[in-house]
C-alpha positions in Angstrom: -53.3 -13.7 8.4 -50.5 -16.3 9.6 -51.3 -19.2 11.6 -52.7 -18.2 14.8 -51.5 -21.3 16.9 -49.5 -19.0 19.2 -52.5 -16.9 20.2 -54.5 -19.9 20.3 -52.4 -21.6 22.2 -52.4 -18.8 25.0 -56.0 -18.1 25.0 -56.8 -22.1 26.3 -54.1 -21.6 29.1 -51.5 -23.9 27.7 -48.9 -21.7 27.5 -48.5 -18.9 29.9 -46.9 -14.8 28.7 -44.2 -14.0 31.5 -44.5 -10.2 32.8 -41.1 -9.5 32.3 -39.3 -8.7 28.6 -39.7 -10.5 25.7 -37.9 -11.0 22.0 -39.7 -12.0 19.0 -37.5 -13.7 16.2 -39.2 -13.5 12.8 -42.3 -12.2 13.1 -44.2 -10.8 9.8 -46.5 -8.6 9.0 -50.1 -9.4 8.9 -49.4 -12.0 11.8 -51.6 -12.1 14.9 -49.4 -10.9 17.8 -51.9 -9.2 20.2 -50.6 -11.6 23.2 -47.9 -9.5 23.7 -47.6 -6.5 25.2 -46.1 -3.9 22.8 -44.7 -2.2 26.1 -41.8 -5.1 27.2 -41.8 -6.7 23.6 -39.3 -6.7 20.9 -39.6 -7.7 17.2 -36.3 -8.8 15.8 -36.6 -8.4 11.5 -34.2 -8.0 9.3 -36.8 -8.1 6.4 -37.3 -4.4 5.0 -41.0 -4.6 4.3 -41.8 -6.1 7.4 -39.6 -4.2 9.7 -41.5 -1.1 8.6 -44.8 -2.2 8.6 -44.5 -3.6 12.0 -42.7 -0.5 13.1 -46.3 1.2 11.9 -48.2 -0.8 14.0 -46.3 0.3 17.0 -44.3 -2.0 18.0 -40.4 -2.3 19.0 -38.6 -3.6 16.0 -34.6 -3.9 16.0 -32.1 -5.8 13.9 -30.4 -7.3 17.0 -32.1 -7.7 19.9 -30.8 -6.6 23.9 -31.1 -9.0 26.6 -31.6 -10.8 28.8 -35.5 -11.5 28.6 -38.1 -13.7 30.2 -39.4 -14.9 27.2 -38.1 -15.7 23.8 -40.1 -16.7 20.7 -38.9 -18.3 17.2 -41.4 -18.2 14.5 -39.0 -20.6 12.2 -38.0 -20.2 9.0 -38.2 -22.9 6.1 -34.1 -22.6 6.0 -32.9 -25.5 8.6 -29.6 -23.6 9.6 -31.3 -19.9 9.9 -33.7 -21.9 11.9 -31.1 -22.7 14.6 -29.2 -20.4 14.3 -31.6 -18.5 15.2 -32.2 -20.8 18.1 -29.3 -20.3 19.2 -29.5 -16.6 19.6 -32.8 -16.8 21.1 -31.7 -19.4 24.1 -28.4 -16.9 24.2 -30.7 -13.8 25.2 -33.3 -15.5 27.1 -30.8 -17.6 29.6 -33.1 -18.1 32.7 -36.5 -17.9 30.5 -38.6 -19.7 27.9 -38.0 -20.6 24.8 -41.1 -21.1 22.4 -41.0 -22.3 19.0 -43.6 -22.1 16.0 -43.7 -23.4 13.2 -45.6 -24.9 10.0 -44.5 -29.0 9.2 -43.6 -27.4 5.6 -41.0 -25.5 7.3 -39.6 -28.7 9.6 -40.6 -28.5 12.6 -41.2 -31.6 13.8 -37.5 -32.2 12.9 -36.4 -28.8 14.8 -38.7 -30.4 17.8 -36.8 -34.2 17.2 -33.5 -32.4 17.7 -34.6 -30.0 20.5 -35.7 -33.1 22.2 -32.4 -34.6 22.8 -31.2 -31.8 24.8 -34.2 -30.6 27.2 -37.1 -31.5 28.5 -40.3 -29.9 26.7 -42.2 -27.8 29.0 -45.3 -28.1 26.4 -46.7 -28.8 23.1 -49.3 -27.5 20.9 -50.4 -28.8 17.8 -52.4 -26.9 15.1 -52.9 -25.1 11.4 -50.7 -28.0 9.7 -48.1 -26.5 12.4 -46.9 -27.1 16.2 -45.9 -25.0 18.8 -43.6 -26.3 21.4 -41.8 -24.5 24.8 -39.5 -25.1 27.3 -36.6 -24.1 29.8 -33.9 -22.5 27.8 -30.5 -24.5 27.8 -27.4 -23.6 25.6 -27.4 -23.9 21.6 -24.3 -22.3 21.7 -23.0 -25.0 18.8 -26.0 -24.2 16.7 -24.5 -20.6 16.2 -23.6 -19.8 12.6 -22.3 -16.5 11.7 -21.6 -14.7 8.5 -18.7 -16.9 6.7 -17.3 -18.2 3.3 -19.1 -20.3 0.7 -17.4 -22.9 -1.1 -17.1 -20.1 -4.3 -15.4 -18.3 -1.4 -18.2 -15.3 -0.7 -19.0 -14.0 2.6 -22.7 -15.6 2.8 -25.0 -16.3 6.2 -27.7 -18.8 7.4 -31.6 -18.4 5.5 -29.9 -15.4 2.8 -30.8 -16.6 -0.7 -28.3 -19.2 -2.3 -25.9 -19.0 0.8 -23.9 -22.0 -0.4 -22.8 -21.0 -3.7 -23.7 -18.6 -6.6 -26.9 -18.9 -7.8 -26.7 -20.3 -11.3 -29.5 -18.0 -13.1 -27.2 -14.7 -11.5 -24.6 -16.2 -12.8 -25.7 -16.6 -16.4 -26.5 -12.7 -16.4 -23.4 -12.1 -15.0 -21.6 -13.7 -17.8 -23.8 -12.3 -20.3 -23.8 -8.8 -19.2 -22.2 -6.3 -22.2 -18.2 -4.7 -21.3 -19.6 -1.0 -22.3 -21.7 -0.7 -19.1 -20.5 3.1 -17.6 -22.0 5.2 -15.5 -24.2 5.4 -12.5 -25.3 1.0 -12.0 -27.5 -0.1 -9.4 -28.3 -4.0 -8.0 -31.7 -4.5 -7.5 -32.5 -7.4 -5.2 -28.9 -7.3 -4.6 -28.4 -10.2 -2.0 -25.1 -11.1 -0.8 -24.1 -9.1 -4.1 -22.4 -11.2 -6.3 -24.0 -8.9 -9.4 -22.2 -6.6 -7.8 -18.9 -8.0 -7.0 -18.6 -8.9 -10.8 -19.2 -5.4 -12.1 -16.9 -3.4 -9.0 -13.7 -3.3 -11.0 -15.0 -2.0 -13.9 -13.3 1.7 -14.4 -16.2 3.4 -16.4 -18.8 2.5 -13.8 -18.8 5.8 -11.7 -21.1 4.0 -8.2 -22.5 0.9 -7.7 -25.5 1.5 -5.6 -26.9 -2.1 -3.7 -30.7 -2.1 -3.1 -31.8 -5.4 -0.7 -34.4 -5.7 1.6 -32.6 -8.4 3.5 -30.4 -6.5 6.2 -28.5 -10.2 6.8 -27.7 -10.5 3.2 -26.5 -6.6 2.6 -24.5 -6.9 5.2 -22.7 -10.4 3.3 -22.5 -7.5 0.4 -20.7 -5.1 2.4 -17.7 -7.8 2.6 -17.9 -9.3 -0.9 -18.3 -5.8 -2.4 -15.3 -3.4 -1.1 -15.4 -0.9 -3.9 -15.4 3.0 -2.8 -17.9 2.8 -5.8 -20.6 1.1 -3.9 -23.3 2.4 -2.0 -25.6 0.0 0.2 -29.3 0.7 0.9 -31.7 -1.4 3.0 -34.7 -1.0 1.2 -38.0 -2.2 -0.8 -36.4 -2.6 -4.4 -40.1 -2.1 -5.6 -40.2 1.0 -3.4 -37.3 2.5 -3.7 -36.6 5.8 -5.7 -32.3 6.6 -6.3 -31.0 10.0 -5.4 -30.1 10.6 -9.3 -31.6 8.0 -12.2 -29.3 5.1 -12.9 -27.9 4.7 -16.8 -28.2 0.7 -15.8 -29.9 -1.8 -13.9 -29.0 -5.5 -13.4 -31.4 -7.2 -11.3 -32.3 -11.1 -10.6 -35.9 -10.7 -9.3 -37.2 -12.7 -6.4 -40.4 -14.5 -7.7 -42.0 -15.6 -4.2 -44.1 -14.2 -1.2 -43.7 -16.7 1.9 -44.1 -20.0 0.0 -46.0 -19.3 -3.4 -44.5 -18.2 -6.0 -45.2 -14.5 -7.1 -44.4 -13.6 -10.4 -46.3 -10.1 -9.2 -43.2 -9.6 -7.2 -40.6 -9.5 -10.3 -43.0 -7.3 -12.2 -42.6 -4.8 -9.4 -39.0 -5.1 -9.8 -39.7 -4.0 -13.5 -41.9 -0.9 -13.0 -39.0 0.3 -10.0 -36.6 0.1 -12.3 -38.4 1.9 -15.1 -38.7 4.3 -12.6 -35.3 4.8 -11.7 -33.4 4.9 -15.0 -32.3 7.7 -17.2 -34.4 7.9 -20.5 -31.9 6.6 -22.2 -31.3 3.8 -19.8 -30.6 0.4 -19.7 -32.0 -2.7 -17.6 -30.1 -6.5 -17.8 -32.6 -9.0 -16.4 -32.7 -12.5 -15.7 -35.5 -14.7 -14.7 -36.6 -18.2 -15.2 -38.2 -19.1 -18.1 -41.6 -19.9 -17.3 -42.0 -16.4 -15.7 -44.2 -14.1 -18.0 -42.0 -11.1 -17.7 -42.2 -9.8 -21.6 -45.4 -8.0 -22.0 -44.6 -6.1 -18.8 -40.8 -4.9 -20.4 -42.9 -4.2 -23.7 -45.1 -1.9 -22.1 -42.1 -0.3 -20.1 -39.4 0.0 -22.4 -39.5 1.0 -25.9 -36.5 -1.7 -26.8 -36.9 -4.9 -25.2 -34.3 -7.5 -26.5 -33.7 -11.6 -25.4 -30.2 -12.6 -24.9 -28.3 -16.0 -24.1 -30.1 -18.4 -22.2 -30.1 -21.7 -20.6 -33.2 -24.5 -20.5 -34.0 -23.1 -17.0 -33.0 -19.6 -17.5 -34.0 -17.0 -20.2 -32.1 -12.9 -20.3 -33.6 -9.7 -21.5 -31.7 -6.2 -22.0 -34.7 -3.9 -22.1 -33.9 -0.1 -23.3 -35.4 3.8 -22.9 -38.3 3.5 -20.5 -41.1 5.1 -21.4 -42.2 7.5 -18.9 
């Protein structure tokens, strides 16, 4: 369960829920939403796995949320810029209303609260759970806007998406290490803003290039830094997801955290989905750092499991014929 300061915060009286309409930025599954009424409220997640599971749950769950509203809430995210840029869109819909922020010290919110400060008065404060919640009359943040835009390795990238400001250096190794024979039907899982991709799109024996990223912000990045009539873009669970036909390759750069801890579960996932969805005769080009214990997972997976180049930080495997 996330922290519950929100509902606690409610519950004494400190902070009031309008009747009128209200927008939820970066809510997650598991978290305790019960003040609001599913009836008026919207969930805005671009996250596949919590999108869906909040959608089971029976609430109202959009990519971009319709305005105005009475109320909007920012549960912030560790990533300063996402967090007011997000902010910014929340002070944009709810014009005449509240805006309430939450958020853990990890993920800076006393500075978010320092800056906020300096523009508005706070209409209230609530500290707990290593965390504070803070509310007040919604002003413009119109300069705290940041859209989709070029990197300095001059990719379309956006606020919070992973490695926005340049290529990430362990996707790069696999990219550089990846064979010249790769043909056929590839697919990107974990795909991002899809650099993988964007380095494999002109190859002539590739037949599709099918993306799979559960970040809806960071596929759409793809969709501009990947324009191949090859590619095919799918917001979805990588660990979940099943292709219309197997692939004859895989390329992945698996995530390795849930929330703040790391996860090295996660990247096996990856793994089994992409034993899953090969050919027999398929291929998979991973990289991952080198501490993670990915090898006795591709041993039991694959009957050919092979190390390429590596770095100090950074360690490749081709792994070959799943076993079934």
């Amino acid at each position: 369960m996330l922290s519950p300061r929100l509902t606690l915060a409610v519950e004494s009286n400190a902070l009031a829920i309008p009747e009128g309409r209200i927008a939820v930025f970066g809510a997650r599954a598991g978290q305790d939403l019960s003040v609001f009424p599913k009836d008026r409220t919207q969930l805005i997640q671009g996250l596949f796995p919590d999108h869906q599971a909040l959608k089971r749950q029976g609430w109202t769950v959009v990519l971009a949320a319709q305005g105005p509203v009475d109320m909007a809430v920012v549960f912030l995210p560790r990533a300063k810029v996402q967090a007011r840029d997000m902010l910014a869109q929340a002070a944009a819909l709810c014009p005449q209303g509240t805006i309430v922020v939450d958020g853990h010290k990890t993920d800076g919110i006393d500075s978010v609260l320092k800056e906020v400060k300096k523009r508005v008065t706070l209409a209230g404060s609530f500290s707990k759970a290593h965390g504070r919640l803070f509310w007040f009359a919604s002003c413009d943040f119109s300069d705290w806007r940041k859209g989709l835009a070029e990197n300095a390795d001059g990719f379309v990238t956006a606020p919070g998406v992973f490695s926005a400001d340049g290529i990430d250096p362990a996707s790069r190794l696999l990219a550089e290490t990846l064979p010249d024979k790769i043909k056929g039907r590839v697919a990107d899982f974990g795909a991002g803003w899809g650099y993988l991709s964007a380095r494999l799109q002109d190859r002539a024996a590739i037949s599709e290039l099918h993306l799979i990223e559960a970040d809806h912000t960071a596929l759409e990045c793809a969709r501009r830094n990947v324009t191949s009539d090859k590619a095919r873009f799918h917001w979805a669970d990588a660990t979940e997801f099943r292709l219309p036909d197997r692939a004859d390759v895989i390329v992945m750069n698996p995530p390795f955290h849930s929330d703040r801890k790391a996860d090295p579960e996660l990247g096996r996932r990856f793994i089994a989905s992409a034993r899953q969805n090969l050919k027999l005769s398929g291929q998979l080009f991973l990289v991952a750092n080198r501490h993670l214990p990915y090898e006795r997972i591709l041993s039991d997976l694959f009957a050919v499991v092979k190390e390429g180049p590596g770095t100090g930080p950074f360690k490749t495997f081709t792994a070959i014929k799943p076993r079934r």
